[in-house]
C-alpha positions in Angstrom: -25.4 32.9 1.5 -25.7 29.2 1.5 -23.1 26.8 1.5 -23.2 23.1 0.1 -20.4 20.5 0.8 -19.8 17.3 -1.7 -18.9 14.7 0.6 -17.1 11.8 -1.3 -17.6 8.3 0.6 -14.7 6.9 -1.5 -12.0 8.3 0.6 -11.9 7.8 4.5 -9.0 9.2 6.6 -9.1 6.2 8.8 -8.4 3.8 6.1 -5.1 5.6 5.7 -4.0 4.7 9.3 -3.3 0.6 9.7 -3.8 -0.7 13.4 -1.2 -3.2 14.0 -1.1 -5.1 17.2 -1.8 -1.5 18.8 0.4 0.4 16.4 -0.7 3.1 14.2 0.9 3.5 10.9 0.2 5.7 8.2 0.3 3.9 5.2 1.2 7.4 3.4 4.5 7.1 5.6 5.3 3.7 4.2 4.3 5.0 0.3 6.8 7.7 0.7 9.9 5.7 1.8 9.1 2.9 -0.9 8.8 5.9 -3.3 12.7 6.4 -2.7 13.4 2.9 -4.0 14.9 3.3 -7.7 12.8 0.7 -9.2 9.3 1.7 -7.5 7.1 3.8 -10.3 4.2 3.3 -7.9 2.9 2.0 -4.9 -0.4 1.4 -2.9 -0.1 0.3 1.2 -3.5 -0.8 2.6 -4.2 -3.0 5.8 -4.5 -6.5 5.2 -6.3 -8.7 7.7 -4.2 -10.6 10.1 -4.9 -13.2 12.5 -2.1 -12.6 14.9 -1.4 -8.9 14.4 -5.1 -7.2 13.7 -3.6 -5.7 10.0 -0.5 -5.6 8.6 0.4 -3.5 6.1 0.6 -4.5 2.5 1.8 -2.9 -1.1 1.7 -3.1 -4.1 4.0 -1.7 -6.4 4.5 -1.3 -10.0 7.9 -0.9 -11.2 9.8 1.2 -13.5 11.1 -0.4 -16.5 14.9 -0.7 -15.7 16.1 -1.2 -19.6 18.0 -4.9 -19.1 18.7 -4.3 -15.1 16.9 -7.1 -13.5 13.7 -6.1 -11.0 13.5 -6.3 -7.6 11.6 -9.8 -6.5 8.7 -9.2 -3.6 11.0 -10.6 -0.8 13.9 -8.3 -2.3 11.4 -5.0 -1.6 10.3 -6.2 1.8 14.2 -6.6 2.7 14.7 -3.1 1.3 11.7 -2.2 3.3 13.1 -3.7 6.8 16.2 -1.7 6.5 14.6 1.7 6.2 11.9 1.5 8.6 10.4 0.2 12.1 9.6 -3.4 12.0 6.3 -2.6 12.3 5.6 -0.3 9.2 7.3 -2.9 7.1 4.6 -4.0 4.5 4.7 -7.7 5.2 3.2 -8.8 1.8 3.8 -7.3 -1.2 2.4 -7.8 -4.8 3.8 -6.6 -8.4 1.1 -4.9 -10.4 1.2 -3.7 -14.1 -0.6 -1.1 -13.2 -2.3 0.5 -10.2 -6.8 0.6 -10.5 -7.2 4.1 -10.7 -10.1 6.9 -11.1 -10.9 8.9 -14.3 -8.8 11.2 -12.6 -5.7 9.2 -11.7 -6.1 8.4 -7.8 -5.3 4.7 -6.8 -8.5 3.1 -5.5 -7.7 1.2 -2.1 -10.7 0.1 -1.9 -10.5 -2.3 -4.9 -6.5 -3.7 -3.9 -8.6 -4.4 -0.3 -10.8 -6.3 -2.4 -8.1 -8.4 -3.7 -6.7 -9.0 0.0 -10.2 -9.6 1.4 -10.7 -12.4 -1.5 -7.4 -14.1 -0.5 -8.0 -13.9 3.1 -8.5 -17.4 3.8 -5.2 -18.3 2.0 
């Protein structure tokens, strides 16, 4: 009998778990409680870089449409944020996407929104 794994170098547990001045937080954790807002279709938290902190976590989001009610701002979501978790987990930037960058078969690519944060690192 012989047994053959596919190992895909796309996905790494580690880069689920942000490192934040000696804090571990799962960024699935964070996806899940942003999921609960009414307004949130979609959302991505990866670490961005951080001079002070290591990482911090960061989302982005696309939103439902909300027929004529007005969207929540980026501050307005990290408010929301800070008064349903730790401090900590609280995604300290946040950026509205039309959509997510996805695979053929519909997973959110991290890798390319820690593209985007690596680019404007500097900022």
């Amino acid at each position: 009998m012989v047994f053959c794994w596919l190992i895909d170098d796309s996905f790494n547990d580690d880069e689920d778990i942000i490192i934040s001045g000696g804090e571990n937080i799962s960024s699935v954790e964070v996806e899940n409680i942003m999921m609960t807002h009414p307004s949130i279709l979609e959302v991505a938290v990866v670490a961005k870089p951080d001079i002070k902190w290591g990482e911090v976590p960061a989302a982005f989001v696309k939103l439902k449409l909300n027929h004529g009610l007005p969207l929540p701002t980026e501050v307005e979501l990290i408010q929301w944020c800070k008064s349903r978790m730790a401090g900590f987990q609280t995604p300290k930037y946040v950026q509205l996407l039309e959509d997510l960058p996805k695979t053929s078969t519909g997973k959110v690519q991290k890798h390319e929104l820690r593209k985007l944060l690596t680019s404007n690192y500097e900022q």
